[in-house]
C-alpha positions, 0 to 999 in steps of 0.5 A: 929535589929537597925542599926547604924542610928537608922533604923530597919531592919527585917530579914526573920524570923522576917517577917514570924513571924509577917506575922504568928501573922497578920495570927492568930490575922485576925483568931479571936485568942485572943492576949494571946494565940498568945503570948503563941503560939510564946513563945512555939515555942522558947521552943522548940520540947518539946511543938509541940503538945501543938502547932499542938492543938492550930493552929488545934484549930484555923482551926476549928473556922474558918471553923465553922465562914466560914459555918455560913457566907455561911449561912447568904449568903444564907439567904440574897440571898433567902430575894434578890430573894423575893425582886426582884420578888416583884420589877417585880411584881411592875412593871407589876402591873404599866405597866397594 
């Protein structure tokens, strides 16, 4: 809603949804699905379960994208630890 000089002025509705889009767009959920998202829910009760699928959907990309950088994790710490074994190993030899 504008005011009379022009000035948007957001309601808290309107800032729940535009955190929930800045939600699911930071997720990875493409820009379509986003919209049919928002559309749904002013459809109304009759597409709460097409809904629930979408977001339960989405929670499982999330967590399989959190399982695979805990993975990358593991393998950077593991090539670190090599690395600062050859650094130590570095040393010893220069201080022989």
């Amino acid at each position: 809603m504008r005011d009379k000089n022009g000035t948007r002025h957001f309601t808290e509705e309107d800032l729940q949804w535009l955190d929930m889009i800045r939600c699911l767009k930071n997720t990875g959920m493409h820009l379509d699905q986003i919209k049919n998202f928002v559309d749904s829910t002013y459809k109304g009760q009759g597409t709460l379960d097409q809904r629930l699928e979408l977001l339960k959907g989405q929670v499982e990309k999330i967590e399989q994208t959190i399982l695979e950088q805990q993975s990358y994790i593991e393998q950077i710490n593991k090539k670190i630890n090599v690395l600062n074994s050859e650094k130590e190993t570095s040393k010893a030899k220069d201080n022989e």
